[in-house]
N, C-alpha and C positions, 0 to 999 in steps of 0.2 A: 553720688559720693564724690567725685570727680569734680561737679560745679560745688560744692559745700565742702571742699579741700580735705575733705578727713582721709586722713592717712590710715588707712587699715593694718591690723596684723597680719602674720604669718597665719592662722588660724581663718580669719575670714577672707584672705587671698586664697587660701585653697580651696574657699568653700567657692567663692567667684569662680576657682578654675572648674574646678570640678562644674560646675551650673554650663558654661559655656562648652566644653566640652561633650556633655550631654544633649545639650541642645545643638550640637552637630557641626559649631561655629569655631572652628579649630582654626583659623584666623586671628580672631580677638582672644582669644585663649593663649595661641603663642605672645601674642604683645603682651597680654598680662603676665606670663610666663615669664619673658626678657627681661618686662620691668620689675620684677621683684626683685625687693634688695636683701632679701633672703631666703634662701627654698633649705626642704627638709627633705628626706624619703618622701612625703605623703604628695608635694610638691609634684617629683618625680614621677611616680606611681601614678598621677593621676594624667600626667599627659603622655604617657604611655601607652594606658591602658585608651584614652582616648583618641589617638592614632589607630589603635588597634582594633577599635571595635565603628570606628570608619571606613575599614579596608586599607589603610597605608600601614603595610604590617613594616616597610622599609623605611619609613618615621619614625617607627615605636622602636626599630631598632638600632636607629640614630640615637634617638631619646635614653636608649637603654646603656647605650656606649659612653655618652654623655653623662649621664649621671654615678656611671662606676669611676669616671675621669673628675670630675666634680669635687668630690670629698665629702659631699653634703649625706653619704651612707643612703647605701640602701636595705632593704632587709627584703622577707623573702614576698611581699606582693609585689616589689620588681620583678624580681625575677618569673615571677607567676604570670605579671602581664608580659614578659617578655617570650615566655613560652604559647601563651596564649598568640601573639600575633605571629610567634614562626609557626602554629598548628591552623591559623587561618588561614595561613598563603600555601600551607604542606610544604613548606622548607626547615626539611630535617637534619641538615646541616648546618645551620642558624641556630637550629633548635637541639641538637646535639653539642656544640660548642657553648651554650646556654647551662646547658646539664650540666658541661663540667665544670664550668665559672661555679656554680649554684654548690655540688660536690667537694672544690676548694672553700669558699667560704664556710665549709660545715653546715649551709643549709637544708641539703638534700634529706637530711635524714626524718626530717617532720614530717608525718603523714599530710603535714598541709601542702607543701611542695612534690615532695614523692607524687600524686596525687593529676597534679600541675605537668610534670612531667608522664606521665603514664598517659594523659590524656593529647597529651601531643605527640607522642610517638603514634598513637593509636587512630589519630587525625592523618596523621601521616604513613598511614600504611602498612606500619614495621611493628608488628603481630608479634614477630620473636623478640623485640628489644621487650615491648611490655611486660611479656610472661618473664623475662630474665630477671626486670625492675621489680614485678610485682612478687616474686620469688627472694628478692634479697633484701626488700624492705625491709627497715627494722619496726616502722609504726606502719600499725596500718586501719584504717577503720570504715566502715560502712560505704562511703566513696569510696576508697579505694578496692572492694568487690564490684561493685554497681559499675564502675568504670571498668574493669577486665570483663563482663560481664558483656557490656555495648561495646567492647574494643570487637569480639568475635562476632557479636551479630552485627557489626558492621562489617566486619571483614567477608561476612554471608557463609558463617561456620555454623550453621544454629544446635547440630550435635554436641559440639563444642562448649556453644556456650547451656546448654542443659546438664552439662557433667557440671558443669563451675557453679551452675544452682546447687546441684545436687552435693556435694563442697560447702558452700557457704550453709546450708544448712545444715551439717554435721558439724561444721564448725561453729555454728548457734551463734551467727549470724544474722540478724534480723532481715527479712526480707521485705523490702517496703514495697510500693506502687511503681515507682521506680525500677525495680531489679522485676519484677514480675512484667509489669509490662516491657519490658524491653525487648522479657525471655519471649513472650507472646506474641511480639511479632515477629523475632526469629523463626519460632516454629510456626507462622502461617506460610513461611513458604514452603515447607517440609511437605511434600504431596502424600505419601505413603508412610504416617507416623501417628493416626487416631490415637493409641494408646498414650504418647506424650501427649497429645492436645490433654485427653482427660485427666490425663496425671498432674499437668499442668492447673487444670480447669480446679481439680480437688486441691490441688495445693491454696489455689485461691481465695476458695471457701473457708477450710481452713482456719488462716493466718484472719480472716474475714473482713477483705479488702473486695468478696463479691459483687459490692455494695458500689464501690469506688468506681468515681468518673474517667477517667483516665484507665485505669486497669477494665474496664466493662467495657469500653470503645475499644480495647486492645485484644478482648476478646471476641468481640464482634467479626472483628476484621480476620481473626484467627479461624474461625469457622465458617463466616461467609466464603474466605477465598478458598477453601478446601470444599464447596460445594457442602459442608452442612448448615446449610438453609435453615431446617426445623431449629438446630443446637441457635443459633446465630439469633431469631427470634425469639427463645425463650429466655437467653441472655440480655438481650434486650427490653422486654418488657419487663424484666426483675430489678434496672437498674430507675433510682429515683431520680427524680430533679435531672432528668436528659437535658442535656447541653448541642450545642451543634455537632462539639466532634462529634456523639454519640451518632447523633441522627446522620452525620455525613458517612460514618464506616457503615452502617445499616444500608444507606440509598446504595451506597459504592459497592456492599454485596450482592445490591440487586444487579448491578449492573455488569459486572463479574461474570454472571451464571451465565454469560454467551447466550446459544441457540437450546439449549436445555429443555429447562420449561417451558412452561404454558405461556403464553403471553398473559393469562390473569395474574398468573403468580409475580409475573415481573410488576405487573402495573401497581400493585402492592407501594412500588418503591415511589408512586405520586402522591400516593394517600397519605405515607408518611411525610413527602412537604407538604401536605395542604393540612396535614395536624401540628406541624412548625409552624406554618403562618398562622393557623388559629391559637397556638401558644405565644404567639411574639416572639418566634426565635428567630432572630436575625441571621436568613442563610448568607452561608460564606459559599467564594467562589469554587471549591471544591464542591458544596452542595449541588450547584448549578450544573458545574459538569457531568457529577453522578447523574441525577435526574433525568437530563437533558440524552444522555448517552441509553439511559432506560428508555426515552422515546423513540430512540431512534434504532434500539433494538426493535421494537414492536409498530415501529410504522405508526406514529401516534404524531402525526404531523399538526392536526389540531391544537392535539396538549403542546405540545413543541411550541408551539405557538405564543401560548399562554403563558408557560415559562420565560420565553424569551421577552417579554412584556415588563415580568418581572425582572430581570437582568436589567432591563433599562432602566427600571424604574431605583433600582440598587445603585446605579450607576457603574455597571462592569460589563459594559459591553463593548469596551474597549480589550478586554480579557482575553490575548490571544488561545489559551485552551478553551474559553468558552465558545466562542467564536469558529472553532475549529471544528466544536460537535456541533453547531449549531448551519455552517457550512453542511457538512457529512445528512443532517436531515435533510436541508431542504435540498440536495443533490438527489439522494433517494428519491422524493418526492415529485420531481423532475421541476422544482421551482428552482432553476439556476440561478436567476435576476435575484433571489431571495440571499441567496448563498453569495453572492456578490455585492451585495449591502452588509451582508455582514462583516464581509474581508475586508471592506474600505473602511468600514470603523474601526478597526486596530491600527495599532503604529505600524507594524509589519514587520517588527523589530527582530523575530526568529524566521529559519527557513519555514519550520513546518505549517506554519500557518500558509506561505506560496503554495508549498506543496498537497496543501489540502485545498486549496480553490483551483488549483491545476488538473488535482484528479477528478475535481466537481464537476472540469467541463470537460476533461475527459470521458466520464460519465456520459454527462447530455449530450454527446457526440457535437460538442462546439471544439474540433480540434483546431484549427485555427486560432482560437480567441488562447487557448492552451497556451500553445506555440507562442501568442504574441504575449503573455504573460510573464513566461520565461526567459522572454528576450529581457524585460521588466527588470526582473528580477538579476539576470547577471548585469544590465546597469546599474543596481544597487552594491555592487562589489560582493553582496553578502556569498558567504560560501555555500554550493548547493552541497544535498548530502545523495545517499544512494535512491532513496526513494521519490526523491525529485526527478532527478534521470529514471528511474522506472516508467513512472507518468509521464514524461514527455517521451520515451519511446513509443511507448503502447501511442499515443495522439500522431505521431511520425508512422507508427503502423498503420493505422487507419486509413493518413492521406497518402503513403504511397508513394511518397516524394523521394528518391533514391539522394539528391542532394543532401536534402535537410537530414536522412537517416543520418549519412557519411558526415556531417556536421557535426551531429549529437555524438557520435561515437567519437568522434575528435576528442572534443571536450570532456568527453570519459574519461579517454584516456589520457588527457592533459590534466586533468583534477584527479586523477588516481583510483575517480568509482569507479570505474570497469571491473579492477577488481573484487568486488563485491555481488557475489551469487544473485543477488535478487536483479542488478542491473545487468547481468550475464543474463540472466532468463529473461529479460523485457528485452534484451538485443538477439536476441536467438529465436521470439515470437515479431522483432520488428524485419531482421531480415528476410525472415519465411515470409512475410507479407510481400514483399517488394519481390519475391522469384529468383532473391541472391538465395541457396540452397550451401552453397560455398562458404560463403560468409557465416549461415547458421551452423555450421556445422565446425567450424573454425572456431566461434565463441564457447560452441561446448570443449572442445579440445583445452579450450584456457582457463575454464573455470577450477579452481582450485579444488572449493567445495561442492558438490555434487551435490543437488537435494532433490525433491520427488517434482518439483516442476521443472528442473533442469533436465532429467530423463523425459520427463512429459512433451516440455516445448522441443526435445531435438527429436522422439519419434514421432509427435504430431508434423514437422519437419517432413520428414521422409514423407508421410505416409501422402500428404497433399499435392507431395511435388513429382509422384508415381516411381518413389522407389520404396513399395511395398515390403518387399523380402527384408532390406535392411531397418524398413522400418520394426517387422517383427523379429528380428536378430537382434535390436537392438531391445525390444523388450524382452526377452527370454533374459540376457544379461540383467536387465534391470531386476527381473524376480529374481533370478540367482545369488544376486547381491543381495538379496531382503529389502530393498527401495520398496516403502507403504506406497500403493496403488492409488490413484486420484483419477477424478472424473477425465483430464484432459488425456491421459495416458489411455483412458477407458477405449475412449473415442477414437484416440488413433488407431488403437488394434482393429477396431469394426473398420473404421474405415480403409484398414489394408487389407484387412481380411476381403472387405465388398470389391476392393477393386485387382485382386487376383482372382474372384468369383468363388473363395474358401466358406462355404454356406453354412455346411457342417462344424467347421472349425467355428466361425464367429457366434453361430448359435450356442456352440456349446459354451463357446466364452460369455456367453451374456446373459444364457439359463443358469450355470456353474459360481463364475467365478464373482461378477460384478456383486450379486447380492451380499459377499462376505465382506465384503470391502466396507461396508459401514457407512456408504452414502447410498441418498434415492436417486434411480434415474432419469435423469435429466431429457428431457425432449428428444432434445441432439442424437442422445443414445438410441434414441427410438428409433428417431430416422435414420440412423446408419443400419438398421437391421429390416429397414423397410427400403433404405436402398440395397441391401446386401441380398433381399428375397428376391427383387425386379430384376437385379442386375441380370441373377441365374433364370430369371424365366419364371419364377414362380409369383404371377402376379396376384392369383387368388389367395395363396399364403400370408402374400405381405397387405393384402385387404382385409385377410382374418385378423392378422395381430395387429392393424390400426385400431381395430373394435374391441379388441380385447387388449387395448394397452391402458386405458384409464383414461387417455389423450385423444380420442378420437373427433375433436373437435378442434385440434392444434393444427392448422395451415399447413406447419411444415411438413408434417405426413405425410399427405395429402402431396403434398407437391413433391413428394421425394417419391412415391407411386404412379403421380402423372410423369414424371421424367423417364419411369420404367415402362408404361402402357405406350411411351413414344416411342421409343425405342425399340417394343418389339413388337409395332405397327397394331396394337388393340384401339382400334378408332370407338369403340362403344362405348369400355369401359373410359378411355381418356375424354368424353360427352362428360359421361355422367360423374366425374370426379373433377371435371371444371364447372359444372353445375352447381354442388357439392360447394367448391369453394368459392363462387361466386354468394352462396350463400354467408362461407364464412366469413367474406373480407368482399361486405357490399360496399367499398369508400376505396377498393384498390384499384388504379387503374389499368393493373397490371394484369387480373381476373377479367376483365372485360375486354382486355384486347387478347389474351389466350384463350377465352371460350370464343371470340368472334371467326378466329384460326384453327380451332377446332373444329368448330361449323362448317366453313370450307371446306377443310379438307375432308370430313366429312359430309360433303354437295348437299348441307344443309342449309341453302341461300338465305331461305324466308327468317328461321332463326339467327344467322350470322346478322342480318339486317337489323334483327329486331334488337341483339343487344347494343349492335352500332350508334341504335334511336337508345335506347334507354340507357346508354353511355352520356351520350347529347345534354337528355334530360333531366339528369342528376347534374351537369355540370360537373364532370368529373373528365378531367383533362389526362392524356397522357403524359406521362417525364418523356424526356427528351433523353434520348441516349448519349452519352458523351465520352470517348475514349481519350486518354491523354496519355502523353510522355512525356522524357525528365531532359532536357540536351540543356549543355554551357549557364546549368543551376536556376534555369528557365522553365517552366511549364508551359507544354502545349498544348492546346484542346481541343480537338475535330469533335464534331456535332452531326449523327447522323442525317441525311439527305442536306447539309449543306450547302448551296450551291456557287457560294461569295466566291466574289472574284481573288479573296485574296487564300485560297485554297486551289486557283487556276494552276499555280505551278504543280502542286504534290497530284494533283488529278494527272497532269500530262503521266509523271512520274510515274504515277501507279500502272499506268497504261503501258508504259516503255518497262516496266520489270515484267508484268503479265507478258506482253509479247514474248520478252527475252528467257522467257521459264518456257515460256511454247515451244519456241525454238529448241533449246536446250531439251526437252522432255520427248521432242517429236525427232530429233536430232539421235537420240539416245537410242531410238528404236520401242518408247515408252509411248501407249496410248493412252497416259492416265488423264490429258486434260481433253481429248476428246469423250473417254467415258462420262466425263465426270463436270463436263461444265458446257457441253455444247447442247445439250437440251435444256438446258436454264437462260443460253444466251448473254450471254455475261454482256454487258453494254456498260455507257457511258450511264446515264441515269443508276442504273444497280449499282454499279461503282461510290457514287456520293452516298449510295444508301446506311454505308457500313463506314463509321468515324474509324474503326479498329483499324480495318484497311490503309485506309488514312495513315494514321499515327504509325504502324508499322512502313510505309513506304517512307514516310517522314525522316525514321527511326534508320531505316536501310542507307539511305543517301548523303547522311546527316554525321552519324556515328565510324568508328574508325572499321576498318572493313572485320578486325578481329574479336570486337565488341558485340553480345548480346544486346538482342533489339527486345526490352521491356517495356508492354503497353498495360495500362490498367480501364475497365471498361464497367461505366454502372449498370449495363443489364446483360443480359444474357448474352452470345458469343450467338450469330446464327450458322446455320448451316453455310452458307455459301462463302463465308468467312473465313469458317473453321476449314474446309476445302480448298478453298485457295490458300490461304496462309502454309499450310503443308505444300501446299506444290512450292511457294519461294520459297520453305525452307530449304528443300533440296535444289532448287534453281540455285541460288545463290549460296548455295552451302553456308548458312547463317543460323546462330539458336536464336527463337525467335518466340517469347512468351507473353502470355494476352492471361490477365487475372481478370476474369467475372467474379459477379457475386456469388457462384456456385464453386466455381474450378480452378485451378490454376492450370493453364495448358502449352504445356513446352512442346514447340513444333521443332523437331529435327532429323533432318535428311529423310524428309516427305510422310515423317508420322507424329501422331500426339500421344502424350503421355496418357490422355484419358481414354486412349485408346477407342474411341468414337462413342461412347459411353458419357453423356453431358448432360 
């Protein structure tokens, strides 16, 4: 038009404006704009309304100022798109000074504006302004129900908005798809109101809109997410010509029903994509999600698989929700590297997608790769939220690192999650890791909200770190408050109960109370009542109820019974239940050096031998034991037996604090390191034997004299260790805790909290 000089009119300048406008080019739109040598309302109206519905709601109401300054008149789709862009930004003060512009010119009273305004008050929050507007209208017609109508079930009134049906149909009112579905999805989130569903459901039929795409996907949704299932598929199969929404509220019910059903009933929800794809229904990425999240309910890592093929082949695997369940499967599955391909193909534009590859390798116990993630991520400036700090405590728990804990907790409380319950409970399970007991117990003091893992993680607290009694003080409170009981809570009780040696009492709690509680027990629970029968001596007890727990093939049992046959010297049965597990866990090399030790000690030479050879032979190597501490945000690491030169210094060390606890002990009129260590012989070679030792004299020489000395250890604590270590605690009047992977054990002033029980 422009090379061939034609000067166009008012008429097709608007339709030009209008074209570019729409196609998103609000640029060339404005130059056409300028250069017009004359505009009208429609003029106005139309680059208004095109500012508006490109998110510059602060253009449209430039534009909107401009055109009342103008003279060129406006009439009321001004004003409409100018309420329309104060309801997309929710500035109802734009949008209230709008009103009254709209009021003076006398436009307000049209159902068409009324209408205009109702729905921007209603965008914007203000519930009371609309009922007032929709109360004194003078016009009012079919929108304006339908919009008070979604004003409430937006507001999440769905009561509310079922009286305003029940209204608009006395008033004979037409109720379309529209007002009907809106009400339907209000009341699916209603848990406890069947009779509305059906009330609703009949209304539907009815008016005989049963039939309709949009109202039949909205009831879907409406009884899938209230767990009726059967209602959910008979509505479903009744509607014609299914569409995606349809088919995507149906997958999404499947996905819904949690831990429920059956895993067949769930898988239902594949069948119905593999009958989209034989229909040609182009899934959309909600589809993908439902499905996908269906897989990963039921461990369908395969299917997962197959799906994810098709994501690609859609081209949305860029799709930070998709991505996220598709992360969450192959974590399950323990395909990490899988889950890691997937998080590199999004932009990584939202937190949650970090914080779902964070918890992935939290999972796979890659805490490291976690940690170096997150460092990632706070280089991206992006803002974490509370469940990101979750995940990186629980991975900060793991390693143990007392630095990086006191880092994260920094940043908590620099960014303000701390206050938030879930990251209280993940700081309250990270300090009880590390042996701060102070700290945990501090975080519960601060949490606002109280919830049932907040009472969990502070009496699992206690009860690990051998303060029993407050651990059960602290639950008697939690039931008298009515706090719903959970497994970790479970567990703490046994486990104070076992280590006050309360037999009676924890039985009774585990025969009594756990089964009301509405979960199955877990392993763990076993073995706290197979440590709580050894503890008291009753080793045959807690051999019966290994056989008659369901579990008798679970390792852990078994190892929570040898730790009791050790302890109250049954060399026969401690044979024959490393026998036992040598069968269970023939690839541990941890079974084979415990039955070799039991041989021994049992002067069973020829068999200690034989498993030493059939160790060999398998190639099955032992771990290496390694103790570590935390000084000046450094980690250290002693390596049982040792002997580097550059471990010469903390050897002398260790040797000049053992003499000086000698002195002191023999000085005192205390024969305990003669009892207790001169038939062992304690030397220089026994000394490198033990990393702990190490790291704790490291820990003594190193740290301020008033400072707890905390060491963490990946295998077991030995005897000669756990002996010495109590005598420097009292030598040196120092608290001094050593974490194994069984115990936490605080040495002070010459005793441990596990009270020789390990």
């Amino acid at each position: 038009m422009l090379r061939a000089a034609y000067r166009p009119g008012l008429f097709l300048r608007n339709n030009l404006l209008a074209l570019y406008c729409r196609c998103g080019d609000m640029r060339h739109a404005r130059l056409l704009f300028d250069g017009m040598p004359r505009r009208d309302a429609v003029s106005w109206n139309t680059l208004i309304a095109g500012y508006s519905g490109l998110g510059s709601p602060r253009l449209a109401l430039d534009a909107f100022r401009s055109a009342r300054a103008s003279g060129d008149g406006v009439d009321r789709f001004t004003f409409a798109a100018a309420l329309a862009s104060c309801a997309r930004e929710g500035n109802w003060r734009n949008g209230r000074v709008v009103h009254g512009l709209a009021v003076v010119s006398g436009l307000a009273r049209t159902a068409f504006l009324t209408n205009s305004v109702i729905d921007m008050y209603a965008k914007c929050g203000m519930i009371d302004e609309v009922r007032l507007l929709f109360d004194r209208a003078e016009e009012r017609d079919e929108a304006s129900w339908n919009l008070l109508l979604s004003a409430y079930v937006r507001m999440g009134w769905p009561e509310v908005a079922v009286n305003v049906l029940v209204w608009m149909h006395r008033s004979g009112v037409k109720l379309d798809s529209f007002a009907l579905g809106g009400i339907l999805k209000a009341c699916s989130e209603l848990g406890d109101s069947e009779d509305v569903r059906r009330m609703l459901h009949g209304c539907v039929v009815k008016v005989g809109l049963d039939l309709d795409v949009f109202v039949g996907s909205a009831m879907v949704d409406m009884y899938a997410k209230n767990g009726g299932l059967e209602e959910a598929i008979k509505v479903f199969d009744c509607i014609p010509n299914r569409n995606v929404v349809v088919y995507n509220a149906m997958i999404a019910g499947f996905a819904r029903l949690g831990n429920d059903p059956c895993p067949e009933i769930r898988i239902e929800a594949v069948m119905l994509f593999s009958n989209m794809l034989k229909k040609r229904i182009k899934p959309s990425k909600f589809t993908f999600k439902s499905v996908l999240e269906v897989c990963n309910l039921t461990n369908a890592v395969r299917c997962g698989r197959q799906i994810h093929a098709h994501v690609i082949l859609s081209g949305l695997q860029a799709d930070e929700f998709i991505a996220s369940v598709l992360i969450n499967l192959y974590s399950k599955a323990r395909s990490v590297n899988d889950s890691l391909r997937c998080f590199d193909m999004t932009l990584k534009e939202d937190v949650f997608i970090w914080t779902s590859m964070i918890t992935a390798f939290v999972q796979n116990e890659h805490f490291e790769k976690a940690l170096y993630l997150f460092r990632e991520l706070l280089y991206t400036r992006k803002e974490t939220d509370q469940f990101t700090i979750s995940s990186v405590m629980s991975a900060c728990a793991a390693l143990s690192v007392p630095t990086t804990c006191k880092q994260i907790h920094c940043h908590a409380v620099k960014t303000g999650l701390d206050q938030f319950t879930v990251s209280g409970n993940s700081q309250i399970a990270m300090y009880r890791n590390i042996g701060d007991l102070k700290a945990s117990k501090l975080t519960f003091e601060q949490i606002s909200c109280l919830d049932t893992f907040s009472w969990s993680a502070m009496i699992l607290s206690y009860a690990v770190h051998g303060y029993e009694s407050k651990a059960l003080e602290l639950f008697e409170k939690m039931k008298n408050l009515g706090v719903m009981m959970n497994e970790i809570a479970s567990l703490a009780v046994l486990i104070a109960c076992s280590h006050q040696g309360l037999a009676d009492e924890g039985l009774r709690y585990y025969e009594n109370t756990i089964p009301d509680d509405g979960f199955s027990l877990d392993v763990k629970l076993k073995a706290c009542m197979v440590d709580l029968l050894g503890r008291v001596g009753k080793l045959a007890d807690a051999e019966d109820f290994i056989m008659s727990s369901g579990s008798e093939n679970d390792p852990i049992l078994w190892h929570a019974l040898l730790r009791a046959c050790r302890v109250h010297g049954d060399k026969e049965r401690c044979t024959k239940i490393g026998e036992k597990l040598m069968e269970l866990e023939p690839f541990s090399a941890s079974s084979y050096v415990m039955l070799y030790n039991l041989y021994m000690d049992a002067g069973k030479i020829s068999l200690a031998m034989r498993t030493r050879g059939l160790m060999r032979e398998r190639g099955i190597t032992n771990e290496a034991g390694i103790s570590w501490t935390d000084f000046g945000g450094s980690i250290h690491n002693f390596i049982d037996g040792d002997n580097s030169c550059s471990h010469n210094t903390i050897h002398t060390t260790l040797e000049e604090l053992l003499v000086r606890v000698k002195q002191k002990t023999a000085h005192g009129g205390t024969n305990i390191w003669e009892l207790e260590f001169q038939s062992r012989k304690l030397s220089e070679s026994s000394i490198s034997r033990h990393g702990e030792l190490l790291a704790v004299a490291f820990g003594l020489t190193t740290l301020p004299s008033v400072a707890p000395v905390r060491v963490m250890k990946n295998q077991r604590i030995s005897w000669e260790s756990h002996e010495t270590l109590k005598l420097l605690s009292e030598g040196e009047n120092r608290e001094i805790t050593v974490r194994d992977p069984t115990h936490f054990h605080h040495f002070t002033r010459g005793s441990c909290s596990c009270r020789g029980y390990w």
